[in-house]
Every structure is written in structure tokens, then in C-alpha cells.
N, C-alpha and C positions, 0 to 999 in steps of 0.2 A: 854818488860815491864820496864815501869821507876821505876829505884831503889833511895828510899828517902836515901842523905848520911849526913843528919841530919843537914844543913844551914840553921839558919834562918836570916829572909832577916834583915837590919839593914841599921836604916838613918845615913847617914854622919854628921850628930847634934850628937846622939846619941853613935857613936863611936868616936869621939872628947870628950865627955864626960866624956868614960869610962877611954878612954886613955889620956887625956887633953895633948894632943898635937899642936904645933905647925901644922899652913897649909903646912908650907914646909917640913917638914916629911909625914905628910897624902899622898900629893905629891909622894914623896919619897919612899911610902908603897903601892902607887895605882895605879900611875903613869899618874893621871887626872891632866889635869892642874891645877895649882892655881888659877888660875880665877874664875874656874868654879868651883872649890870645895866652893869659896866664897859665890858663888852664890848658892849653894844646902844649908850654913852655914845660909847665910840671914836670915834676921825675915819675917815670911809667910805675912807678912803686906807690906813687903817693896815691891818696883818692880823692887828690883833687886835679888828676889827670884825665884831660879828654880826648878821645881819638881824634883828629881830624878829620872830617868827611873827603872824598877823592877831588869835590870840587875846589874845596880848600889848599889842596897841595899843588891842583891846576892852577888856582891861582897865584902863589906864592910862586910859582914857576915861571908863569910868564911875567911876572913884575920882576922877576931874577933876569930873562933872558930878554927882557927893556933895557934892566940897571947896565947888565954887562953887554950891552951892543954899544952902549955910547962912550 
């Protein structure tokens, strides 16, 4: 049985936000390239926008719910 350990999933917009960091910390914390974290950052208009895959918002979620436990 899968046990929920309380992640919720988070856009890479949206934790830049919280934490208004620099890309090369995000980088630094996720270990995605810069390029590509650019491209999840893009405005959804542009075409240099990339959707995020679900495991990426899992992640950006639990490195959220590390940051803010401590």
C-alpha cells in the first residue's frame, strides 16, 4: 500500500517565488541544469517554455517541505 508522506507537488515558478532565488542556486538545490530550469521559468506564451514533468514538481515540493520544516 502506498503511504502519502505529505509532498505536495510544486512549480519551479512558484518555488523561485517563495524563495526568490537566483537560477544558479535552484541549480545548486536540484541539481537540473540551468538551462532547463529557464525554460520551466519562461512565460507559458513564450517557445522557449517547458512543461515540467510531474516528477519535477515532486521534487521541487519536497525540497519546499525540507526548506520550510526547519
Amino acid at each position: 500500500m502506498a503511504q502519502n508522506i505529505g509532498i505536495e507537488p510544486m512549480h519551479p515558478r512558484e518555488f523561485k517565488k517563495i524563495y526568490d532565488i537566483p537560477i544558479y542556486l535552484m541549480h545548486k538545490l536540484t541539481g537540473y541544469p540551468e538551462q532547463t530550469i529557464t525554460h520551466w521559468l519562461a512565460d507559458e506564451s513564450s517557445s522557449r517554455y517547458q512543461k515540467p514533468k510531474p516528477a519535477v514538481l515532486n521534487h521541487f515540493g519536497a525540497i519546499h517541505k525540507i526548506l520550510s520544516a526547519s
